[in-house]
N, CA, C and O of each residue as an XYZ file, in Angstrom:
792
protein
N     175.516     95.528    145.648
C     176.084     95.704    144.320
C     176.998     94.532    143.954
O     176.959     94.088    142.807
N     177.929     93.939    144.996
C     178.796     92.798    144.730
C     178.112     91.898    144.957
O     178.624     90.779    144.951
N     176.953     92.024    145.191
C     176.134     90.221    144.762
C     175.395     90.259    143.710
O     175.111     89.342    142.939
N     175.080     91.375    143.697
C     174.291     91.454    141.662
C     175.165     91.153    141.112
O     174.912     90.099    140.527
N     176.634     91.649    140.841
C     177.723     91.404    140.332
C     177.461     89.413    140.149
O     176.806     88.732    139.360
N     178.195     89.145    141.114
C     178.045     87.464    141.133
C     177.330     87.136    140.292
O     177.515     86.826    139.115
N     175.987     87.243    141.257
C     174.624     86.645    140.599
C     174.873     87.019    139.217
O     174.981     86.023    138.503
N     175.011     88.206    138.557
C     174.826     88.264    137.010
C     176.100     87.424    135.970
O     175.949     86.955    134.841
N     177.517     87.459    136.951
C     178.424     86.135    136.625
C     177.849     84.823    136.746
O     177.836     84.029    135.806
N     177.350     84.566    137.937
C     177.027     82.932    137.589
C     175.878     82.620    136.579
O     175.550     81.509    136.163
N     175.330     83.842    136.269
C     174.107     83.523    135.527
C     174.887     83.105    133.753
O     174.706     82.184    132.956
N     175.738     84.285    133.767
C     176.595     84.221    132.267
C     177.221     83.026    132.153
O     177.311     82.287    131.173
N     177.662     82.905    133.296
C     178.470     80.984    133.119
C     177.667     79.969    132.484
O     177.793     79.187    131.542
N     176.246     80.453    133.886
C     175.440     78.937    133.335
C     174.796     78.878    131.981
O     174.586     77.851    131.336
N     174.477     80.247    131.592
C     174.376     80.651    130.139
C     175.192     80.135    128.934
O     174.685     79.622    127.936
N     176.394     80.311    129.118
C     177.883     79.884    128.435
C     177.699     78.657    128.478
O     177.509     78.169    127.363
N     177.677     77.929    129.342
C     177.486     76.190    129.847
C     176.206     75.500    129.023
O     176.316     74.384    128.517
N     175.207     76.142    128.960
C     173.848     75.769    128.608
C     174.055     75.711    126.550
O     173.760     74.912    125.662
N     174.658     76.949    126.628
C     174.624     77.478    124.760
C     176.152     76.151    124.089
O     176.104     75.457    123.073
N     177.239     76.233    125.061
C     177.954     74.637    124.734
C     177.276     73.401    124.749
O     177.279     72.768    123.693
N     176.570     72.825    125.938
C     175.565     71.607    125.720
C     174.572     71.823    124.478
O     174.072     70.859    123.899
N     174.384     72.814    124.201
C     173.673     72.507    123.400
C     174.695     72.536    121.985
O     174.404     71.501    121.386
N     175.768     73.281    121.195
C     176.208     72.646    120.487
C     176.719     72.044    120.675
O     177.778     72.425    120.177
N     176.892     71.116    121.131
C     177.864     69.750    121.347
C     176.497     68.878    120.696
O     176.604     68.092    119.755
N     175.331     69.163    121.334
C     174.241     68.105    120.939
C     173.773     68.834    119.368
O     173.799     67.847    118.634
N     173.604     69.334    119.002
C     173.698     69.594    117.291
C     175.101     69.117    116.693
O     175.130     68.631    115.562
N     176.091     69.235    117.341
C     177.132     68.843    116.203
C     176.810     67.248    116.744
O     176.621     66.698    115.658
N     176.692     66.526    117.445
C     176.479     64.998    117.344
C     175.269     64.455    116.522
O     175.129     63.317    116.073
N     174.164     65.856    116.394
C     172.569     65.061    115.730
C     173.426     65.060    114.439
O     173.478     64.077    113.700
N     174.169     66.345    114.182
C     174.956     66.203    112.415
C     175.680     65.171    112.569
O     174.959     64.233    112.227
N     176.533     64.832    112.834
C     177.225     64.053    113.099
C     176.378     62.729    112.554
O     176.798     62.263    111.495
N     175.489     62.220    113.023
C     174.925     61.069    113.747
C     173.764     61.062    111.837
O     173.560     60.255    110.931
N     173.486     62.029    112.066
C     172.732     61.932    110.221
C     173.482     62.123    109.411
O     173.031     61.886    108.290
N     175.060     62.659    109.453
C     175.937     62.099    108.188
C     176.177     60.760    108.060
O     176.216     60.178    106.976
N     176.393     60.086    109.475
C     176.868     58.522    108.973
C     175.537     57.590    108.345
O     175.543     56.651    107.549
N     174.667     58.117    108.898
C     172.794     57.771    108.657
C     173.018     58.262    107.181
O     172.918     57.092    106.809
N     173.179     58.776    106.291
C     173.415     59.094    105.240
C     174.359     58.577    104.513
O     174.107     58.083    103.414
N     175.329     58.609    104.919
C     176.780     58.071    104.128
C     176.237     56.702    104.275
O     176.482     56.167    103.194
N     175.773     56.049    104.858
C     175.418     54.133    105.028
C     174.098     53.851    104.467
O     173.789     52.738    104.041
N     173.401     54.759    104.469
C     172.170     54.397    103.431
C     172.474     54.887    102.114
O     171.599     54.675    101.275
N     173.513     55.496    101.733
C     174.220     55.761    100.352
C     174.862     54.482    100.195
O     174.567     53.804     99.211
N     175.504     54.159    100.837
C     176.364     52.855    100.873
C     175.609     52.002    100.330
O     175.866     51.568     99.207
N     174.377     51.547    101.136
C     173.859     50.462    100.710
C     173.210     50.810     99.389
O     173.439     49.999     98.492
N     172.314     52.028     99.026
C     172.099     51.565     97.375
C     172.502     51.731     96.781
O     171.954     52.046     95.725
N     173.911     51.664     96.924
C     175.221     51.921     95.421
C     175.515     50.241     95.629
O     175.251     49.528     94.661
N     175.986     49.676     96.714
C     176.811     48.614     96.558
C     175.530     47.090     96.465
O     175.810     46.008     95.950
N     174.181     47.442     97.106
C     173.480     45.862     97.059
C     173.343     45.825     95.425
O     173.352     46.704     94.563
N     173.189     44.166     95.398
C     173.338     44.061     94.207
C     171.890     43.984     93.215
O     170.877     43.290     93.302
N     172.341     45.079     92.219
C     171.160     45.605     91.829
C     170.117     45.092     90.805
O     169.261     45.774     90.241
N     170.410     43.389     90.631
C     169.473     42.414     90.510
C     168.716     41.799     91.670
O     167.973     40.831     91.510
N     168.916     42.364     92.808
C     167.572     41.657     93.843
C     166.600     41.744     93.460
O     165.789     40.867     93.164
N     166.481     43.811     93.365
C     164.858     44.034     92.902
C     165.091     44.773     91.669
O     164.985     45.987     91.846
N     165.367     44.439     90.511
C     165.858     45.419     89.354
C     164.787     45.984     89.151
O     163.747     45.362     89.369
N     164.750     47.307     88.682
C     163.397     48.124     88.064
C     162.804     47.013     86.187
O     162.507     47.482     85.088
N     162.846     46.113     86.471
C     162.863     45.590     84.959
C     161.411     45.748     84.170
O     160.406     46.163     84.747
N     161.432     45.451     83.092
C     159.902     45.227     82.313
C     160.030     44.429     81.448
O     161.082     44.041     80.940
N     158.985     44.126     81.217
C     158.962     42.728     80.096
C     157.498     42.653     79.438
O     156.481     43.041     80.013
N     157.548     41.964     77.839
C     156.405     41.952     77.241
C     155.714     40.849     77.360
O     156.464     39.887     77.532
N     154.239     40.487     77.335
C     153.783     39.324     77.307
C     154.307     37.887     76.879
O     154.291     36.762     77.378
N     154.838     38.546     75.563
C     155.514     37.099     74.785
C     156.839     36.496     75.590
O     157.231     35.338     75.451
N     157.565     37.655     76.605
C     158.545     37.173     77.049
C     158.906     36.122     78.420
O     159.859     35.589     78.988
N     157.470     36.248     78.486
C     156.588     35.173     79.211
C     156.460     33.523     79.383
O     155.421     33.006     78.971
N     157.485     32.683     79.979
C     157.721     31.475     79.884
C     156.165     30.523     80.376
O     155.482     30.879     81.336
N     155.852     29.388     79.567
C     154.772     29.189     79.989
C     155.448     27.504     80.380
O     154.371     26.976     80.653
N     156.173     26.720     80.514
C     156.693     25.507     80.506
C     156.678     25.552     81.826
O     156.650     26.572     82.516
N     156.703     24.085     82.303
C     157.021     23.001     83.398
C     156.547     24.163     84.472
O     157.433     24.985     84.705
N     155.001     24.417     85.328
C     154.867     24.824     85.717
C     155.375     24.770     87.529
O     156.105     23.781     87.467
N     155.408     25.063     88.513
C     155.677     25.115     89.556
C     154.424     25.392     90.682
O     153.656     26.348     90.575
N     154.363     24.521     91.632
C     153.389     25.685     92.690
C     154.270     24.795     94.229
O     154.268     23.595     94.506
N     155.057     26.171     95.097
C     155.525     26.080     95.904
C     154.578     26.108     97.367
O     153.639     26.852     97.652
N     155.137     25.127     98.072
C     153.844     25.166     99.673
C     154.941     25.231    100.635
O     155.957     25.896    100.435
N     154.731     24.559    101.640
C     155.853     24.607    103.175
C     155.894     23.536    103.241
O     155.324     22.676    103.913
N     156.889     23.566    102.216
C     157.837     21.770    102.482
C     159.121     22.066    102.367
O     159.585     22.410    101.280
N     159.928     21.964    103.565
C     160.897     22.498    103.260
C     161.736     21.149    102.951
O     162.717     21.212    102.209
N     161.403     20.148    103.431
C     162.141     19.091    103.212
C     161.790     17.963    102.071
O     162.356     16.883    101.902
N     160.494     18.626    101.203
C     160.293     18.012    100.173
C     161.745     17.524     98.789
O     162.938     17.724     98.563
N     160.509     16.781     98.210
C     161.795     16.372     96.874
C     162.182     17.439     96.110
O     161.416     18.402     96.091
N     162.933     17.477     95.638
C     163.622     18.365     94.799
C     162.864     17.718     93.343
O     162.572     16.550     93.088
N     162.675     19.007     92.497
C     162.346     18.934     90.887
C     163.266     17.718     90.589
O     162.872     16.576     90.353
N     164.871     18.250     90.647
C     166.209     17.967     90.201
C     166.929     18.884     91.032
O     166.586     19.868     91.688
N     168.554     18.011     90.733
C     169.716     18.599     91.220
C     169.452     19.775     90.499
O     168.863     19.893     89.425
N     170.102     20.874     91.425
C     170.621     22.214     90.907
C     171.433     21.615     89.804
O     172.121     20.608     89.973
N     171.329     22.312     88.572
C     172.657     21.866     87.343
C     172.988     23.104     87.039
O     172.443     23.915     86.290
N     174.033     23.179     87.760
C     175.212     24.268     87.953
C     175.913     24.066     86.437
O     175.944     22.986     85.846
N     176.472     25.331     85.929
C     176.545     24.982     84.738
C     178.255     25.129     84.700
O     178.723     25.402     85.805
N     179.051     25.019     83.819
C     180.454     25.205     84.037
C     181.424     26.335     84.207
O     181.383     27.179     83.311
N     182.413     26.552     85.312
C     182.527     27.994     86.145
C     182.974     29.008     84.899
O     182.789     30.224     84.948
N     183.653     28.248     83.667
C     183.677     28.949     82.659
C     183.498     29.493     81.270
O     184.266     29.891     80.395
N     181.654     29.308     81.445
C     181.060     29.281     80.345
C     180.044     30.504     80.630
O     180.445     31.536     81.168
N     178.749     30.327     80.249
C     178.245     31.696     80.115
C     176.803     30.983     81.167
O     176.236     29.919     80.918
N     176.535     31.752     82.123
C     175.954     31.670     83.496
C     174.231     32.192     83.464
O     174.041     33.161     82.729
N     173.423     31.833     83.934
C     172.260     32.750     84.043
C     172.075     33.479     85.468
O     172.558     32.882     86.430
N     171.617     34.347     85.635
C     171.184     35.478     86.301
C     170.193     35.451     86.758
O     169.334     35.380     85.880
N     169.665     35.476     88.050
C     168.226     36.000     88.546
C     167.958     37.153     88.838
O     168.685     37.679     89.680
N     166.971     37.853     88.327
C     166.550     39.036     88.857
C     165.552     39.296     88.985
O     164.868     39.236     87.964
N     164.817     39.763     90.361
C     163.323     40.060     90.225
C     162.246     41.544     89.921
O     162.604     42.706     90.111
N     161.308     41.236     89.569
C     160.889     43.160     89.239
C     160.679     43.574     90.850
O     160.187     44.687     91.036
N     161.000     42.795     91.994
C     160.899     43.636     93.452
C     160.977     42.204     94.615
O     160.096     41.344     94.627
N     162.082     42.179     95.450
C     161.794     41.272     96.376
C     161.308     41.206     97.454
O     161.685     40.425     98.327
N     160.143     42.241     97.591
C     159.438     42.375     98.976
C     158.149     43.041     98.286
O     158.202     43.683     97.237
N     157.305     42.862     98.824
C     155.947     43.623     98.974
C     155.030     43.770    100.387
O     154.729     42.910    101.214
N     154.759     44.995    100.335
C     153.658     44.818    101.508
C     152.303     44.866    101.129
O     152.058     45.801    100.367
N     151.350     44.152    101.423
C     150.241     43.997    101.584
C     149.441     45.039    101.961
O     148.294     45.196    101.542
N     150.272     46.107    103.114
C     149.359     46.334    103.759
C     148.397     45.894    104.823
O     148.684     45.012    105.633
N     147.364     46.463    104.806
C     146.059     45.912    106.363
C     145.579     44.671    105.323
O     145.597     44.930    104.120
N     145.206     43.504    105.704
C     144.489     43.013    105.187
C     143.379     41.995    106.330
O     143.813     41.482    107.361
N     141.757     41.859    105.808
C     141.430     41.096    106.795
C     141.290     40.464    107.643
O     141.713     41.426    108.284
N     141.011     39.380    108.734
C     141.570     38.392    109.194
C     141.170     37.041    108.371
O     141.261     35.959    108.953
N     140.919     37.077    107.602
C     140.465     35.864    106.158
C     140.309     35.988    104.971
O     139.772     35.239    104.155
N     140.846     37.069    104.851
C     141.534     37.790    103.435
C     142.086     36.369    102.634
O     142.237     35.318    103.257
N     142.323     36.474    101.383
C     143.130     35.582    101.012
C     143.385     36.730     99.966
O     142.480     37.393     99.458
N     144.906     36.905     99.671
C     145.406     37.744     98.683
C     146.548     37.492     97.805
O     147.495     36.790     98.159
N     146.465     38.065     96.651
C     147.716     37.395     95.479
C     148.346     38.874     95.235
O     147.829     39.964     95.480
N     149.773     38.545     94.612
C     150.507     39.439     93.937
C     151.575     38.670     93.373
O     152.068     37.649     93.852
N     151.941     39.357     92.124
C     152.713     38.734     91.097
C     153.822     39.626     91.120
O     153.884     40.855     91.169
N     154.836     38.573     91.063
C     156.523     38.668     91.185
C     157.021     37.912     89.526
O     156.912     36.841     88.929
N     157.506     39.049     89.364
C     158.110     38.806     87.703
C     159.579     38.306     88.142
O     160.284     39.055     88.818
N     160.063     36.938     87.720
C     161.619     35.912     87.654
C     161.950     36.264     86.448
O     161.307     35.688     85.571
N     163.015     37.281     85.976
C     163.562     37.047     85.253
C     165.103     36.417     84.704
O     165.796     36.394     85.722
N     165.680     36.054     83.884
C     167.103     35.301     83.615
C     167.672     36.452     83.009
O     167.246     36.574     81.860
N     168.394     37.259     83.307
C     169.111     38.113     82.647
C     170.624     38.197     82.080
O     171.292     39.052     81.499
N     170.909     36.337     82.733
C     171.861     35.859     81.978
C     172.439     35.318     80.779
O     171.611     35.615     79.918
N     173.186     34.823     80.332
C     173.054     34.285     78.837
C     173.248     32.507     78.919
O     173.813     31.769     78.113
N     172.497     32.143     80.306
C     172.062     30.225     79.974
C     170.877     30.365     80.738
O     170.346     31.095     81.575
N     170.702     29.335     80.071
C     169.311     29.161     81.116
C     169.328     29.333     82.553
O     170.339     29.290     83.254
N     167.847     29.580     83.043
C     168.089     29.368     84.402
C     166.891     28.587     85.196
O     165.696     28.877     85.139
N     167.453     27.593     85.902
C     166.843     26.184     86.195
C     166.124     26.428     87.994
O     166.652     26.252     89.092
N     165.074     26.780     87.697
C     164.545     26.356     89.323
C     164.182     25.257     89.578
O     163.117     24.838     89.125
N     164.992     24.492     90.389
C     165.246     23.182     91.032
C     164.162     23.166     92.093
O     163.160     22.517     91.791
N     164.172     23.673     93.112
C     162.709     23.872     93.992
C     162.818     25.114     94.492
O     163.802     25.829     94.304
N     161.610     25.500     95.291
C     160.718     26.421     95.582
C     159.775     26.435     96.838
O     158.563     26.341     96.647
N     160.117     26.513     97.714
C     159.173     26.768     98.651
C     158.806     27.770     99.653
O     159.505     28.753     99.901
N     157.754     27.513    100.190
C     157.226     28.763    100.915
C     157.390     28.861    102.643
O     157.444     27.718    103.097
N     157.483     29.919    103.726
C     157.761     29.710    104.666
C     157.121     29.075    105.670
O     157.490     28.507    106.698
N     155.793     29.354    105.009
C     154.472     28.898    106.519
C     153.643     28.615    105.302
O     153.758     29.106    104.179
N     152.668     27.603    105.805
C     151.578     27.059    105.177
C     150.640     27.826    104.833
O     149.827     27.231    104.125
N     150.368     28.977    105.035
C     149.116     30.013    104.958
C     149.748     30.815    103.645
O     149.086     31.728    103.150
N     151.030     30.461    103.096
C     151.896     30.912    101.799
C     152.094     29.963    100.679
O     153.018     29.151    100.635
N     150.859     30.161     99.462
C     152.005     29.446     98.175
C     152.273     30.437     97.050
O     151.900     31.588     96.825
N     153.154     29.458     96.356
C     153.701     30.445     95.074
C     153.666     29.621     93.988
O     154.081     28.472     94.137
N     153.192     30.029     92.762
C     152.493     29.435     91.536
C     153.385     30.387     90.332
O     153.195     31.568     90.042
N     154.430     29.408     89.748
C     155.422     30.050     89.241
C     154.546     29.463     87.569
O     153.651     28.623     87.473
N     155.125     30.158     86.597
C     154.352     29.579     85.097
C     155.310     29.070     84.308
O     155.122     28.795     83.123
N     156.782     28.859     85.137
C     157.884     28.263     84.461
C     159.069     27.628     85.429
O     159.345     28.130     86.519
N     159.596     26.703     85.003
C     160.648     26.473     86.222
C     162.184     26.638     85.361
O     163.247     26.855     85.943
N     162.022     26.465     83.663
C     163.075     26.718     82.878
C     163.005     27.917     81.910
O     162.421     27.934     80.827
N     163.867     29.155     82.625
C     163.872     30.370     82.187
C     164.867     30.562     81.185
O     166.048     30.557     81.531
N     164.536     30.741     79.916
C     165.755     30.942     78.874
C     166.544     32.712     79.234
O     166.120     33.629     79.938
N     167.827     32.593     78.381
C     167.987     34.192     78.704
C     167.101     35.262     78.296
O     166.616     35.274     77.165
N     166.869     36.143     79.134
C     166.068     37.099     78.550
C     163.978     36.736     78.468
O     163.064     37.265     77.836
N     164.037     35.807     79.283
C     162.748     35.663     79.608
C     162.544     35.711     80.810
O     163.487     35.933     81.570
N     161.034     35.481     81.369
C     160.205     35.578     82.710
C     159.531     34.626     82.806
O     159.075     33.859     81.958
N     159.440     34.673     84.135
C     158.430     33.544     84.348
C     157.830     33.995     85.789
O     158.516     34.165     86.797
N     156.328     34.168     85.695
C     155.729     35.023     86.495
C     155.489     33.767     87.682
O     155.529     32.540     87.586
N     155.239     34.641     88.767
C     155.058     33.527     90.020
C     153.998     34.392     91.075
O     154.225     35.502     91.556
N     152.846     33.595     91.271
C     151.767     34.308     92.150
C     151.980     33.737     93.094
O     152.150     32.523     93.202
N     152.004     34.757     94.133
C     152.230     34.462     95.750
C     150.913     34.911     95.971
O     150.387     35.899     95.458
N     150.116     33.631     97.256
C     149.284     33.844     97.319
C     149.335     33.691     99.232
O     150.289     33.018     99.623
N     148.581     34.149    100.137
C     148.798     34.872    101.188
C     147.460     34.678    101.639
O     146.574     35.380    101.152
N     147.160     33.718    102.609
C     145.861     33.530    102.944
C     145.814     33.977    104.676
O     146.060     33.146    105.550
N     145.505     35.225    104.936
C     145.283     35.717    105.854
C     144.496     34.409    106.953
O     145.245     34.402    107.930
N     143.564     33.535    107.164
C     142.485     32.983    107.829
C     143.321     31.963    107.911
O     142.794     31.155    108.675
N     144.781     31.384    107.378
C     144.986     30.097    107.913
C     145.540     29.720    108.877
O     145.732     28.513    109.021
N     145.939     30.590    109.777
C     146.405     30.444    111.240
C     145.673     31.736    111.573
O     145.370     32.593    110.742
N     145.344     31.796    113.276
C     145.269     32.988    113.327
C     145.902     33.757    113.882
O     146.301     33.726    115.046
N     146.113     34.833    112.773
C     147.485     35.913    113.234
C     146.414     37.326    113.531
O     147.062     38.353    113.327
N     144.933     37.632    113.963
C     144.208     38.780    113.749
C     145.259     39.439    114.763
O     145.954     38.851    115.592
N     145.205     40.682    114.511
C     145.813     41.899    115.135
C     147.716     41.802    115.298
O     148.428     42.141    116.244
N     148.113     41.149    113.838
C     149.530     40.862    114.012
C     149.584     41.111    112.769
O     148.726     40.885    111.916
N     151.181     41.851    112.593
C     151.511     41.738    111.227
C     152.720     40.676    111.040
O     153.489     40.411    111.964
N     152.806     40.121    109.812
C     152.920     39.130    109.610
C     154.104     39.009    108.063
O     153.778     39.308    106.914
N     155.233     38.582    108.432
C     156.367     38.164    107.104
C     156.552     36.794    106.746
O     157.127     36.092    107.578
N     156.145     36.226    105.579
C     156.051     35.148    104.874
C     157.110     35.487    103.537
O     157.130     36.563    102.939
N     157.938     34.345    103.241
C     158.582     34.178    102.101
C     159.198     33.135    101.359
O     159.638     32.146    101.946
N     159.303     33.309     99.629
C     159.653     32.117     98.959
C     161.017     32.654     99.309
O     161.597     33.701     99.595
N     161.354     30.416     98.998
C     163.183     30.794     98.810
C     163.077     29.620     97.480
O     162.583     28.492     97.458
N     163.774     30.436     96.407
C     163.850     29.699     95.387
C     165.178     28.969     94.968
O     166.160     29.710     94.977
N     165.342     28.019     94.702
C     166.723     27.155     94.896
C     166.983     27.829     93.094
O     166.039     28.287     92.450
N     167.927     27.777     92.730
C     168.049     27.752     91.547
C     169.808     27.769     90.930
O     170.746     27.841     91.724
N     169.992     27.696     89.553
C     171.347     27.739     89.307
C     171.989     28.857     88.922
O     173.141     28.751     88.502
N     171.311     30.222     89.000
C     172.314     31.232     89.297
C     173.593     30.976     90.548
O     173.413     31.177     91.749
N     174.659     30.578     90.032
C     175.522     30.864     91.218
C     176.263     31.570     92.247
O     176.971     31.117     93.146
N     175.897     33.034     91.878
C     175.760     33.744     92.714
C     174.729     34.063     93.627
O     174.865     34.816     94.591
N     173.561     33.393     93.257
C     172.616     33.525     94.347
C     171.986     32.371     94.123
O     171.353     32.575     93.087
N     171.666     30.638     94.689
C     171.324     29.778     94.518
C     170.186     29.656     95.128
O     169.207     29.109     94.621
N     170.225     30.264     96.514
C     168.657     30.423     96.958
C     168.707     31.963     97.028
O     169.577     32.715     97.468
N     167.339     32.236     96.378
C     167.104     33.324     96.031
C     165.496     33.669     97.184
O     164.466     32.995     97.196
N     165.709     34.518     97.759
C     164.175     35.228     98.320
C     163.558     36.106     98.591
O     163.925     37.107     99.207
N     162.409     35.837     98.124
C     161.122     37.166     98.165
C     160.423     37.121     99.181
O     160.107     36.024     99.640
N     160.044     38.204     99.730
C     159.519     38.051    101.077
C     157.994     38.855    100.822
O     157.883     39.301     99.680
N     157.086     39.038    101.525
C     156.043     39.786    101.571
C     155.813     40.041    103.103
O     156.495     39.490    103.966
N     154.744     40.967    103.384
C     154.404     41.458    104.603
C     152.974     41.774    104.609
O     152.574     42.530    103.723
N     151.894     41.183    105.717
C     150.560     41.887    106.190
C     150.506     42.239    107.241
O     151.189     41.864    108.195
N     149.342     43.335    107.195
C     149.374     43.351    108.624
C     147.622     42.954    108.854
O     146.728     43.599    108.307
N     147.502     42.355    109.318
C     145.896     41.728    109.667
C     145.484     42.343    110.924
O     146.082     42.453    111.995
N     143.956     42.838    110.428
C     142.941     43.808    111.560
C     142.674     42.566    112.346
O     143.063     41.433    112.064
N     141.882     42.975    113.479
C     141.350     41.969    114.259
C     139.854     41.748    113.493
O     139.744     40.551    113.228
N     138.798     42.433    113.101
C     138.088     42.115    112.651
C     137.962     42.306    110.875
O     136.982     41.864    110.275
């Protein structure tokens, strides 16, 4: 009788012991997905919400001047100096309709495009000085390099899966655009594939 006794005490202990480990490990998973929460709140209140603005724009607003097509030169000539405009006058703005895209699967000799809308949402112009791309298997074909306020100027990134071979790798390529927004002078869009082996 006094060892059933025991036995049914140590059993309640380890019981007691078992039902604490385990909230201790729920109040840390809460724990651990409030700050996972509170910091991914963080970040889309505070990044700044011209990287990828939800924007739209009409055909006409469409810059067609001094065209651009960016390759992997990183040490190429410059258009022109950045012309930074004066710290107290009225500034242009970059903003894009999204600074990342994924591709997705794509072939191993795929060659693929997608269009990235540049807009100036400032009130001066805005001057892309140069433009280039990260790896050679990346260009970008902009339809303007002088964006007035309140216009676009579309830029095709084009993504040639077959020019190195990356089969069974996925793969991040991106423009960095020099320009005279001064809050963001190089500005960049990135893309992502992921290439099958066959």
């Amino acid at each position: 009788m006094a060892a059933a006794k025991r036995t049914r005490r140590k059993k309640a202990r380890r019981n007691r012991a078992r039902k604490r480990r385990q909230q201790r490990t729920i109040q840390l998973m809460i724990i651990a997905l409030g700050v996972l929460l509170v910091g991914a709140s963080a970040f889309w209140l505070l990044r700044d919400p011209s990287a990828s603005a939800a924007l739209e724009y009409h055909p006409e607003d469409v810059v067609y001047d001094r065209p651009l097509r960016a390759v992997h030169e990183m040490e190429g000539a410059k258009l022109n100096e950045i012309p930074f405009l004066p710290a107290d006058g009225p500034q242009p703005k970059i903003a894009v309709s999204e600074d990342f895209y994924n591709f997705g699967t794509v072939g191993p000799n795929d060659v693929v495009t997608y269009e990235f809308a540049i807009f100036n949402i400032g009130d001066a112009p805005l001057t892309i000085s140069r433009a280039y791309t990260t790896c050679s298997c990346t260009t970008a074909d902009f339809t303007a390099t002088i964006i007035p306020p309140g216009k676009v100027s579309i830029m095709t990134l084009t993504f040639d899966a077959g020019y190195h071979d990356v089969a069974g790798q996925t793969v991040r390529r991106g423009v960095i655009i020099e320009n005279n927004d001064p809050t963001q002078p190089e500005f960049e869009i990135w893309v992502q594939a992921s290439v099958a082996r066959e």
